[in-house]
Every structure is written in C-alpha cells, then in structure tokens.
C-alpha positions as CSV (number, residue, x, y, z in Angstrom):
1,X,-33.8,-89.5,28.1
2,X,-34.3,-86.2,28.2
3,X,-35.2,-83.5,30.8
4,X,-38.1,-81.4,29.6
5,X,-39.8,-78.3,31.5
6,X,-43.0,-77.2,30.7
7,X,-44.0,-73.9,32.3
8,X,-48.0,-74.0,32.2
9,X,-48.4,-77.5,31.9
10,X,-51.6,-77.7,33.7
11,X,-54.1,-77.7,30.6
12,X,-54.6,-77.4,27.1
13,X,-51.8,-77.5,24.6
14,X,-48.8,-77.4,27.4
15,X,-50.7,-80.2,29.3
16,X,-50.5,-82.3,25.6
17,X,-47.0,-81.4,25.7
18,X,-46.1,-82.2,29.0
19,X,-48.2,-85.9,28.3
20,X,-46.4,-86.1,24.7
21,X,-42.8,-86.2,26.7
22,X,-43.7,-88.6,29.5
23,X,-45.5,-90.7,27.8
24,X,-42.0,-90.8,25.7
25,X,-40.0,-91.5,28.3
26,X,-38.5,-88.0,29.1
27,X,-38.0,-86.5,32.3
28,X,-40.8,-83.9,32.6
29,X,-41.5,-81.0,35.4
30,X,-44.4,-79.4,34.7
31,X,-45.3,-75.9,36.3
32,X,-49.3,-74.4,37.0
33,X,-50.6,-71.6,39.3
34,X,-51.8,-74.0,42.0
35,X,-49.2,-76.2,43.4
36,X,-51.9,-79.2,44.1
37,X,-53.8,-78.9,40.6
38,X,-49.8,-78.9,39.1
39,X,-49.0,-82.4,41.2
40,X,-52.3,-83.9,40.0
41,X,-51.7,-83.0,36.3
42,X,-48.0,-84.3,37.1
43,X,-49.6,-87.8,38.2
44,X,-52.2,-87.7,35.4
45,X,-50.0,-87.5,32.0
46,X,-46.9,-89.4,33.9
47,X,-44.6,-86.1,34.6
48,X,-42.2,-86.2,37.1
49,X,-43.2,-83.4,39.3
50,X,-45.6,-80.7,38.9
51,X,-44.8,-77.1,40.7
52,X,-46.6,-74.4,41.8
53,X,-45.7,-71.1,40.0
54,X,-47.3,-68.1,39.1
55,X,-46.1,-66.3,36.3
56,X,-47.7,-62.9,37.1
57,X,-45.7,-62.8,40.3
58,X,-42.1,-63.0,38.3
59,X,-40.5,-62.3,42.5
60,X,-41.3,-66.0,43.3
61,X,-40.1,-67.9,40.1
62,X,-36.8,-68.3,40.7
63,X,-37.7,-70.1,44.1
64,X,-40.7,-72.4,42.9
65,X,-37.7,-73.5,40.4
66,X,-35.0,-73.6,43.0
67,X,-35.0,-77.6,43.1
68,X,-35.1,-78.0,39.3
69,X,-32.0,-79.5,38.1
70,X,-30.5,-79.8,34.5
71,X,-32.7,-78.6,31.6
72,X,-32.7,-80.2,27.6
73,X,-35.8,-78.3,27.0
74,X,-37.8,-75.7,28.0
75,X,-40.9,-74.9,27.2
76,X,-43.1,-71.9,27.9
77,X,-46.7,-72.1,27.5
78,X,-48.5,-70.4,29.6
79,X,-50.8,-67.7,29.7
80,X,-54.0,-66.3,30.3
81,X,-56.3,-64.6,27.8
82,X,-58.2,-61.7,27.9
83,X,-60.6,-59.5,26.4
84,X,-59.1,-56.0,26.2
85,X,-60.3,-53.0,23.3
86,X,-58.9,-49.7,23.6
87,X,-62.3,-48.4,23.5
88,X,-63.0,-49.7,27.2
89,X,-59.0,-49.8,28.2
90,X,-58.8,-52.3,31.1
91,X,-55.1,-51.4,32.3
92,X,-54.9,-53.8,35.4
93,X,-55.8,-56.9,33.2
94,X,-53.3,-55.4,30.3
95,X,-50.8,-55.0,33.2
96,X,-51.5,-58.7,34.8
97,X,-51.6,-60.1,31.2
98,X,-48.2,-58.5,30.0
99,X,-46.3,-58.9,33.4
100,X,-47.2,-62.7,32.8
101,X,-46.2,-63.2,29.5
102,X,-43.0,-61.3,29.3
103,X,-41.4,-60.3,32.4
104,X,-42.5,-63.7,34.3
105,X,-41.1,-65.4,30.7
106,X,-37.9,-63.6,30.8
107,X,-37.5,-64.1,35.1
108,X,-37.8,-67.8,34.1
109,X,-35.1,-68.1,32.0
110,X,-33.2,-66.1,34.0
111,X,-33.9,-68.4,37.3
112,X,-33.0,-71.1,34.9
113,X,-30.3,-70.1,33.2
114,X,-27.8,-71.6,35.0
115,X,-29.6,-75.1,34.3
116,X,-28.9,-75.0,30.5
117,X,-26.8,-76.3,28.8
118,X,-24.9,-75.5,25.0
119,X,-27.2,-78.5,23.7
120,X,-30.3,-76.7,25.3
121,X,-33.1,-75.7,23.5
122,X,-36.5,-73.1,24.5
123,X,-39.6,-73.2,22.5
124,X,-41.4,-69.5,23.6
125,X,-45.4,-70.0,22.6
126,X,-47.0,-66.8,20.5
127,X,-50.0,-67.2,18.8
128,X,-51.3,-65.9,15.3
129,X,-53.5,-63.2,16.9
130,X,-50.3,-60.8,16.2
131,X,-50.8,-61.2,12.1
132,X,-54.9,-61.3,11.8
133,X,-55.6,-59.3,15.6
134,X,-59.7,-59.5,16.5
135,X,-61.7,-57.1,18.4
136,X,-60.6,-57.1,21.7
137,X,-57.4,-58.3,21.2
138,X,-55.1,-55.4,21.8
139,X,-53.0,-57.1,24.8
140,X,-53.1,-60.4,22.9
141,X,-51.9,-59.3,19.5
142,X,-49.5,-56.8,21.3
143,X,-48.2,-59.4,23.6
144,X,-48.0,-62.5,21.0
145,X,-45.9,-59.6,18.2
146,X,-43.6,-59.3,21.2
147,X,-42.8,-62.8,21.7
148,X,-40.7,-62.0,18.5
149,X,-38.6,-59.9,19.6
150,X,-38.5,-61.9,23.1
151,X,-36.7,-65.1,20.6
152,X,-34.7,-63.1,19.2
153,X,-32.9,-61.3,21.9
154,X,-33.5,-64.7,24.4
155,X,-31.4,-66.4,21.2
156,X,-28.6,-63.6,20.8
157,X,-27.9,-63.5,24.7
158,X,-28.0,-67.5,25.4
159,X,-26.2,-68.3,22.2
160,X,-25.4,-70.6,21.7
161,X,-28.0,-72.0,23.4
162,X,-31.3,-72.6,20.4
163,X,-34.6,-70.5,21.0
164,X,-37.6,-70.7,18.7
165,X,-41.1,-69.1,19.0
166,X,-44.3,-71.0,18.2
167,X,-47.5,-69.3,17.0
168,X,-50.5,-71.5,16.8
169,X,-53.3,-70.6,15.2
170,X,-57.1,-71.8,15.6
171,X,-56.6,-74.9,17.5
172,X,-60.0,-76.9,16.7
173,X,-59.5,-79.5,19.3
174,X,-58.3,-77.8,22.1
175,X,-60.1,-76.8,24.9
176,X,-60.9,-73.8,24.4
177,X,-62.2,-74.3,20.8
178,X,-63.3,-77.6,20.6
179,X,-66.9,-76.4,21.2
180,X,-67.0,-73.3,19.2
181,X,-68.5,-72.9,15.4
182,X,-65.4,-73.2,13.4
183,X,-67.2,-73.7,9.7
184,X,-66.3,-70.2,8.7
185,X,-62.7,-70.7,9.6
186,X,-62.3,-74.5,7.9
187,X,-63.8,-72.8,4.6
188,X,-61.1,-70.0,4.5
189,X,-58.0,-72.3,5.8
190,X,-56.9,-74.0,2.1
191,X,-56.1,-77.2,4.0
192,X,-59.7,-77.4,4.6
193,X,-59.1,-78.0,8.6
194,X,-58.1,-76.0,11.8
195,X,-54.6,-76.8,13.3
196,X,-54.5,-80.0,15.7
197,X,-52.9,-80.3,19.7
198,X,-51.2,-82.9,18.1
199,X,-50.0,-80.8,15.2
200,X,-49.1,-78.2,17.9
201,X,-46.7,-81.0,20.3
202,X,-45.2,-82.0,16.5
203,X,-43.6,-78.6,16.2
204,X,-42.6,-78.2,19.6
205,X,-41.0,-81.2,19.0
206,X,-39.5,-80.3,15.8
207,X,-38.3,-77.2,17.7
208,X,-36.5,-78.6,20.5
209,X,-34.7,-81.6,18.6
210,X,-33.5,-80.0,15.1
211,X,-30.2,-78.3,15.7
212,X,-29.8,-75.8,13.1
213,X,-33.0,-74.2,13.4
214,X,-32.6,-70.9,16.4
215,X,-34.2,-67.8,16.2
216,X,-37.5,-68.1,14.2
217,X,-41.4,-68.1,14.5
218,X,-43.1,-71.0,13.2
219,X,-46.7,-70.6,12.6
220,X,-49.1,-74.0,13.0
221,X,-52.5,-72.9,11.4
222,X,-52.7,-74.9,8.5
223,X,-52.3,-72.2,6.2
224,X,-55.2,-69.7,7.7
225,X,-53.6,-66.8,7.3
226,X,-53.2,-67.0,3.1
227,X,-56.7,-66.6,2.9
C-alpha cells in the first residue's frame, strides 16, 4: 500500500485520480479549496481524508498539510483556468492564476518535503495549451511552459527523489469538455479520438511507479498536436 497525495482532488481529472488510488487500495489524502466539499469528495471516491487548502494563499499550505504523514506519491493537479488576452490584460486574475500554479506548487513541496522519501515520486500537471496556445490563453500557455522548468529544477534539487510533468491535452470526457463540440478536434487528432480521464490516471500511474523515468513531460493527447 501506498500513500498517495493528491493536491486538487476535488473534481475532474485529480478527483479520477484520487478515486483510481483508493479504489486500489492506497492510502489517499486529497486536498480542495473548501475543507467540507474536500471531506465529501474524500468519502465519495473512498480517500482517506480530504483537506482544505487553497493554493492561491501559498502562507497557509504548510499548515493545512501539518498532519500529513509519509508521502510515496504526490500529485499536483490543481488549478483554475482563466480567460486572459493581452489585448484586455487582466493582471489580478494573471496574478491569482500564476501565484496558484507556481508558488502555491513550489510552497507544497516545500511544506512536504520533509515527508518524502528517496523512493518518492511527484507527477506536476501542465497541459498542451503551452505548444498549440488559443486566444486568451496567455496565463495558461505561459503558466503550463513553466511547469517545465518547475520539473526540472523540483527534480535536480530533490534528487534523488523522481519528478515528472504531465501535459494533457483535449480531455473529451472530462468535465469540462464532455459537453463541448469536439468533431473538429477528433478529425485532426490521427488516433481519431480525444485523450480519456482514464488515459490521463494511466500516465499518472506510469509516472509515479516506473523508476527510471525523472525529469520529463509526457504529453496525453492522442497525438493532437502532429496535425
């Protein structure tokens, strides 16, 4: 058994991770915004515990994790999208967005740091708005692109503990896609489907269990981006 931590485990593909691991048998803390919505989620997919913890307030992570003991995995999920062009600048949302993403990321690991272990292993989520960016996705793109550098210094510093980033792309199933026109995206994507949450929790998987991979991004998007 192992212990698992999913930071954002509340909904969409962290919440299919968090199931994915409980349902297996793991140990599994899962993290949200809202402390209650976190403890129903926690009883809903089997976790152990589900925590309040807001990202975009990096001064109160290392408390919220305070009674989390020994970590196998950890994996960081969360995040909150927005709609930002340099035409109409929104700096408070970039600010919130990029304060969530990277310094509440980093203040994480840090409040956890003393958790992991040499056998250890972080899977850091991306996402493939950083290679093919869309109107409005300056913070996004910007952000996800960073995550890349994120791994890599997160994987020279904690060496030799293993960290990996994961960039989905067009998740047809998820929540937030499930009930959008995807036709034009199947037809360009040479598998001739979107990726899957269950495709997603497979590489997170693969991630966190193979030993000699440390220090990459792995793209899931069934091959959208060669077309």
């Amino acid at each position: 058994m192992s212990n698992i931590v999913v930071i954002g485990g509340t909904s969409g593909l962290g919440k299919e991770v968090a199931r994915f691991y409980a349902e297996r048998g793991d140990e599994v803390i899962l993290t949200g915004r809202d402390a209650d919505r976190a403890a129903a989620v926690a009883k809903e997919v089997g976790a152990a515990r589900g925590l309040g913890l807001d990202l975009s307030q990096p001064a109160g992570i290392k408390e919220a994790l305070a009674g989390v003991g020994r970590v196998d995995g950890l994996v960081l999920t969360a995040v909150a999208r927005d709609n930002n062009s340099i035409h109409t600048y929104d700096m408070e949302a970039a600010l919130h967005l990029l304060t969530l993403k990277f310094v509440g990321y980093s203040q994480t690991v840090h409040a956890l740091r003393d958790r992991l272990h040499e056998d250890s292993a972080l899977v850091v989520f991306g996402g493939q708005a950083k290679e093919r960016p869309y109107p409005g996705a300056l913070t996004v793109a910007t952000m996800n692109a960073g995550v890349t550098g994120l791994v890599r210094a997160l994987a020279t510093e904690l060496a030799p503990i293993r960290v990996n980033g994961l960039h989905p792309g067009i998740v047809g199933d998820s929540p937030y896609w499930e009930d959008k026109p995807l036709d034009a995206v199947v037809e360009r994507t040479p598998t001739g489907r979107t990726a899957t949450m269950a495709d997603v929790v497979d590489a997170v998987d693969f991630l966190l269990r193979n030993r000699s991979v440390n220090g990459i991004d792995l793209a899931v998007d069934a091959g959208w981006l060669l077309r």
